[in-house]
N, C-alpha and C positions, 0 to 999 in steps of 0.2 A: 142802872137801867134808864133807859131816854124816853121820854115819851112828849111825844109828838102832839102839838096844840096847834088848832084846828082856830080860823076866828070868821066867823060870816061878816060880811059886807053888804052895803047897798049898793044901787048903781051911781056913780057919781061921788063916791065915796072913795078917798085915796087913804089907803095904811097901809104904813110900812112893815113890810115883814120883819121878825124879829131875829136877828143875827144867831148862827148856829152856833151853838156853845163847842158841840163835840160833832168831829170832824173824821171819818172813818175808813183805811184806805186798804181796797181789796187786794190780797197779791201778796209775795216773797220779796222782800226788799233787803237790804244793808249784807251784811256778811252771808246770812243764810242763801241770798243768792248767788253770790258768786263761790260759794260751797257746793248749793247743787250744782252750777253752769261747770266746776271742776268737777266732778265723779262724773259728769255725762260725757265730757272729755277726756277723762280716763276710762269709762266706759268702752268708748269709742275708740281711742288707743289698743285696747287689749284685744276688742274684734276683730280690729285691722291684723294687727300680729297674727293671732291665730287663725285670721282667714290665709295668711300668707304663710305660714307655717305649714297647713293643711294644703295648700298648695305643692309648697316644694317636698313635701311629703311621697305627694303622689304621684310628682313630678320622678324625683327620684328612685321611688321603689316601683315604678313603670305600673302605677295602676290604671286597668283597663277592663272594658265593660267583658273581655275573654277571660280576663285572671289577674296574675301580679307578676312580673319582670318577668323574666322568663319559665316562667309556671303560667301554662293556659290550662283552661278549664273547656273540655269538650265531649261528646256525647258517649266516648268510651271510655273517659276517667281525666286523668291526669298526665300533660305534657311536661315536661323538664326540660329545657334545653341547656347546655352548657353545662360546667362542676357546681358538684351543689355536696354538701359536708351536713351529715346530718349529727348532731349533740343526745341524742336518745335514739331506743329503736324504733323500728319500721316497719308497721304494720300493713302488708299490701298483699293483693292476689296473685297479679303479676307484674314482672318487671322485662322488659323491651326496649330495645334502643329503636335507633333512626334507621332505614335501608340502607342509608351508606356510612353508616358507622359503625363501630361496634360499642359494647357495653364493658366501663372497667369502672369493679370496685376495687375499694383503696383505701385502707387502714392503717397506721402507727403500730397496732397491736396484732388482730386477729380479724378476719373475718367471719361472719356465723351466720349460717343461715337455718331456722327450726321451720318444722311441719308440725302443726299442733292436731289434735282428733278436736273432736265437738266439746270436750271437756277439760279443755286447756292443755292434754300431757304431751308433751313433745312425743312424735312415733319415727320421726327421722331428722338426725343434725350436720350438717357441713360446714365442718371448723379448717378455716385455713390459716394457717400459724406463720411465724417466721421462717420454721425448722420442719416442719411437718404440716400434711393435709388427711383431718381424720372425718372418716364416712361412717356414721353410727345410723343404723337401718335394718331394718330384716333382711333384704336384700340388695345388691348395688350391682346396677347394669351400664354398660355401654353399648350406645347404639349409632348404628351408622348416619348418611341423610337418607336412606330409603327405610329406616324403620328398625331394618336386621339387628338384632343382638349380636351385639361381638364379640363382650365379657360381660360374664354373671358371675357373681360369687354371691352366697349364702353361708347359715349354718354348716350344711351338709358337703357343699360341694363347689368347683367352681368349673367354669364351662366358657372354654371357648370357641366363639361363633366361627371366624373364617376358616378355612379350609388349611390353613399353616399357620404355624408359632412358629417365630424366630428367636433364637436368643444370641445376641451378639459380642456378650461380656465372652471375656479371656477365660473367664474359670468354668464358663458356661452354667448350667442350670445343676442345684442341689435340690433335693427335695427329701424330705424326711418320712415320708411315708408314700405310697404305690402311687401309681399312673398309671392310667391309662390312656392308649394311643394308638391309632392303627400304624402308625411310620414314624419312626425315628431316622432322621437323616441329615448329614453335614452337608456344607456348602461344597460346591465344586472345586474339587483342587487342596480340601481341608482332610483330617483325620477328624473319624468320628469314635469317642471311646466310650463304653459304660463302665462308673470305675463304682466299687463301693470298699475304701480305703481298712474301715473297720468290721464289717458284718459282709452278710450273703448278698448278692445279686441274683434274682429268679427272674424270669420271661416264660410268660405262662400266655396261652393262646386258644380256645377250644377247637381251631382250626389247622395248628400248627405255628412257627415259628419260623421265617426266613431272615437268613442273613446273606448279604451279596454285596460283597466290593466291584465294581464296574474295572477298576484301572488300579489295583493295590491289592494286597492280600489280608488276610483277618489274624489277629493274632488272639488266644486266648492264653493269660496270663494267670496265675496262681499259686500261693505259696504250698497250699498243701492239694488235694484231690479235684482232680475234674473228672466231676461223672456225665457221660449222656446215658440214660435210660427210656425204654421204649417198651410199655407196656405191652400194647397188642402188637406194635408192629416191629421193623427192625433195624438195623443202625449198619447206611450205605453209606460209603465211602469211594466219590466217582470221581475217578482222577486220572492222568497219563499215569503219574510218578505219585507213590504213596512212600513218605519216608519215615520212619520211627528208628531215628539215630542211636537212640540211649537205650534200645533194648539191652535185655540181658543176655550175653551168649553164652550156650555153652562149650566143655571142652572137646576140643578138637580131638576124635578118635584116629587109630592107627589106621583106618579104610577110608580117609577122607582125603581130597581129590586134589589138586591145586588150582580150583578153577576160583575157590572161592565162595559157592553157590551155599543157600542155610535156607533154612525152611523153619516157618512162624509155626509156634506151638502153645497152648491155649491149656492152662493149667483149669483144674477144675473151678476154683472161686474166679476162673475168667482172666486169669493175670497171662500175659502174652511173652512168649523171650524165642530167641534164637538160636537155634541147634543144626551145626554145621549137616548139609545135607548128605547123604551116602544114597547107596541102590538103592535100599528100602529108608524106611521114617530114622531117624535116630532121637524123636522124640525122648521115645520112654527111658531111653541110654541120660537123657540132660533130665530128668524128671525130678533131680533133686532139689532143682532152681524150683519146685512148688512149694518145698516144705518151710 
């Protein structure tokens, strides 16, 4: 510890001060300074950097006071412009292109898109594959640009909107159980067939059943029985020429004429055959063709 001596004088009186033993000097000197003066120049090196780093940051990933690179930020959500790949999913309301472009996704794998309810469950998925495009839904419609449904299918049924179905395939349309339809019809200049190779074919109508070739005739083909039946009403046949080649005739009695002429005869269960004509019937003469 120093302590400081004090010495009174008169006036006219000269003494000399006495020489300071210890000598005391404020401040950072020798190595410790030029230690700090380095760390405040590396300091300052490292700001530099990251201020310039923080730069070409921004510079490059186009940040701006609307968004980032081509992602702007504006009062109805979010813009995207350009391909953009997203690494996880994507949770969004709606997705929109530009007016003059269109919108394409674009996967390696699969594309999927889920409808969730309030409770996380998915209640409808659209998986598009390599090989296949699956529509999991209670129901799946298409619709025109005025609104119209054009196809529905559901559980129960599927329904189509326009006023014609066309099918264009060569083997035409299969279907394994019933249709319904008001008109069944080929192209112009086409054959139109109903075939059911293994089982029955029926055409039920509560109003009746039309069939009409415009420019060809109808053929109905069958290996065993065609029946037409007519409950209340009865079964016309309007025609110049009515022909039924393969009847059964029978034989030719000694009063028959050579003109040729035979006359249709109508066995009781309805079976139909041909018995050479005479004066009167010669039905009941061929009536053995019933038994």
């Amino acid at each position: 510890m120093v302590r400081e001596q004090y010495t009174a004088t008169t006036e006219g009186t000269t003494i000399e001060r006495p020489e300071n033993k210890y000598v005391y000097k404020i401040g950072i000197y020798g190595w410790r300074k030029r230690c700090l003066y380095l760390f405040v120049l590396l300091l300052l090196i490292i700001l530099l950097v990251n201020f310039g780093l923080t730069i070409w940051i921004l510079k490059v990933m186009w940040f701006s006071p609307t968004g980032m690179g081509h992602l702007r930020v504006t009062n109805d959500g979010l813009r995207l412009e350009g391909e953009s790949e997203f690494l996880f999913p994507l949770y969004v309301k709606e997705i929109c292109s530009r007016v003059d472009s269109s919108l394409l996704l674009q996967s390696t794998q699969n594309v999927t898109v889920n409808a969730r309810n309030s409770e996380g469950n998915v209640t409808s998925r659209l998986k598009v594959g390599p090989k296949m495009v699956e529509v999991q839904s209670q129901q799946f419609q298409i619709k025109s640009k005025e609104g119209k449904p054009l196809f529905t299918v559901d559980e129960e049924e599927a329904v189509v909107g326009p006023g014609r179905l066309r099918v264009t395939g060569p083997e035409g349309a299969i279907f394994e159980h019933s249709v319904e339809t008001p008109l069944v019809r080929a192209d112009p200049f086409q054959e139109l067939r109903l075939e059911s190779p293994t089982r029955s074919l029926s055409m039920d109508a509560p109003k009746g059943v039309h069939i009409k070739a415009h420019a060809g005739k109808i053929e109905a083909l069958s290996q065993m029985d065609i029946t037409f039946h007519s409950s209340d009403g009865m079964l016309v046949l309007d025609a110049e020429t009515v022909c039924l080649p393969k009847l059964v005739q029978g034989t030719q009695g000694p009063a028959s004429s050579s003109q040729r002429l035979y006359e249709i005869c109508v066995c009781p269960d309805g079976k139909l055959y041909l018995s050479v004509a005479g004066v009167d019937t010669t039905c009941h003469e061929n009536s053995h063709i019933c038994l």
